[in-house]
C-alpha positions as CSV (number, residue, x, y, z in Angstrom):
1,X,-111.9,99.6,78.5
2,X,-108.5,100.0,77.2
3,X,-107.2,101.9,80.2
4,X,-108.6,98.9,82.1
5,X,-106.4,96.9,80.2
6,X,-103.1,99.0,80.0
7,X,-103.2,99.2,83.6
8,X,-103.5,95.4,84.3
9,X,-100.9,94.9,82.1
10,X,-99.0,97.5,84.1
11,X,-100.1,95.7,87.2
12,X,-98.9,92.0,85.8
13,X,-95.6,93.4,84.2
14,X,-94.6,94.5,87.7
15,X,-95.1,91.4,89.6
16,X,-93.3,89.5,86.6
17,X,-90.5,91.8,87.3
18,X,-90.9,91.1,91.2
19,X,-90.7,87.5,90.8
20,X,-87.6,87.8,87.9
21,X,-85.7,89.6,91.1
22,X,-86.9,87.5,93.7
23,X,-85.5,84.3,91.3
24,X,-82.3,86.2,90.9
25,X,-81.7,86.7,94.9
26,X,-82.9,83.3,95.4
27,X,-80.3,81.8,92.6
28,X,-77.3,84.1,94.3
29,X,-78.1,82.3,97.7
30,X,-78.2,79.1,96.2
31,X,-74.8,79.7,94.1
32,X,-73.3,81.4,97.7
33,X,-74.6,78.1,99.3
34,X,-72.9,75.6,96.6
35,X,-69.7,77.4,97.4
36,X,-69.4,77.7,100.7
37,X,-70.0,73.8,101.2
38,X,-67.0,73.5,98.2
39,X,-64.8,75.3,100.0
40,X,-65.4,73.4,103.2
41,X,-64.9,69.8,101.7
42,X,-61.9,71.1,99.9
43,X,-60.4,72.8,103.6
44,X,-61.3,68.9,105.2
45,X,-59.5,67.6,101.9
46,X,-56.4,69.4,102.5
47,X,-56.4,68.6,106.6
48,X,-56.7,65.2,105.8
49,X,-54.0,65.4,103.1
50,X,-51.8,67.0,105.4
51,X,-52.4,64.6,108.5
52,X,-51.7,62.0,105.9
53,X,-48.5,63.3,104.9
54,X,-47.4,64.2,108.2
55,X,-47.8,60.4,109.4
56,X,-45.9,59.5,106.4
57,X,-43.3,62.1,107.6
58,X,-43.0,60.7,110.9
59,X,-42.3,57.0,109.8
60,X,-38.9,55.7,111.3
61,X,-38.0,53.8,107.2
62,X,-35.0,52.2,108.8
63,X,-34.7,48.6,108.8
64,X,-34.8,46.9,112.0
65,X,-31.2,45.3,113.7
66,X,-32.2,41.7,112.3
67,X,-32.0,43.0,108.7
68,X,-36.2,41.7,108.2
69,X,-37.4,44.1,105.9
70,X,-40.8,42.1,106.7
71,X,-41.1,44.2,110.2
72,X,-40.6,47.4,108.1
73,X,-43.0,46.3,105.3
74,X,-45.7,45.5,108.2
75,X,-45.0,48.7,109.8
76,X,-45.3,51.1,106.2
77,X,-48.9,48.8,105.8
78,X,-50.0,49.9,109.1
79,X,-49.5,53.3,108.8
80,X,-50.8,53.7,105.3
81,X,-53.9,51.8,106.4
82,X,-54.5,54.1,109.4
83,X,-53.9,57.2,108.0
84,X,-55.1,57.0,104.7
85,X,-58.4,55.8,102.9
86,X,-56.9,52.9,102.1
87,X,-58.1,49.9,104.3
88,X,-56.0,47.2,102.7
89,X,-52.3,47.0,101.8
90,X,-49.5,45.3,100.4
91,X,-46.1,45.5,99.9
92,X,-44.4,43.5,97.4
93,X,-40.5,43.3,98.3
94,X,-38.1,42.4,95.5
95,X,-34.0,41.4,96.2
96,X,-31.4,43.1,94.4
97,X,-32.1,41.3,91.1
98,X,-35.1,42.5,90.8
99,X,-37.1,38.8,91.8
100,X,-40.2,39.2,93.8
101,X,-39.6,38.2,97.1
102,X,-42.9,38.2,99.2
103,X,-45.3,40.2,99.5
104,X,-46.7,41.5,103.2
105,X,-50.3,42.2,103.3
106,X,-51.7,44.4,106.4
């Protein structure tokens, strides 16, 4: 009788350990899996910073002949609003003094 038993306890202790290992592959996967999708989020993060940035590069900041600074508020709103996450925007302009001017919502 207690060979019986020593050997179903053999018998149980191996499938414990079967299932331990097959938990500890599964948990590596799952850990492998979690990364991979971190590191693609964080590669479209960085594309979209950079497309962002290179937009920004590209803006022509002068002010227009006529002096408006309006036409050059509306265009830096634009852009930020198309390349960016932003959807609204608004530039508040002040005058040398430091007095808010107006502000140019896109």
């Amino acid at each position: 009788m207690w060979a019986a038993l020593i050997e179903i306890g053999k018998l149980m202790s191996l499938r414990w350990q079967g299932l331990v290992e097959i938990g500890a592959v599964a948990g590596v996967a799952g850990l492998a899996w979690c990364r991979m999708q971190w590191n693609q989020a964080e590669r479209q993060r960085e594309q979209r910073v950079r497309g962002e940035l290179e937009a920004y590069a590209q803006l022509d900041a002068r002010l227009p002949q006529d002096g408006d600074v309006g036409k050059l508020a509306r265009r830096v709103c634009q852009l930020v609003t198309e390349s960016s996450a932003f959807k609204r925007v608004g530039m508040l302009v002040r005058d040398a003094e430091g007095m808010d001017v107006r502000v140019f919502p896109h």
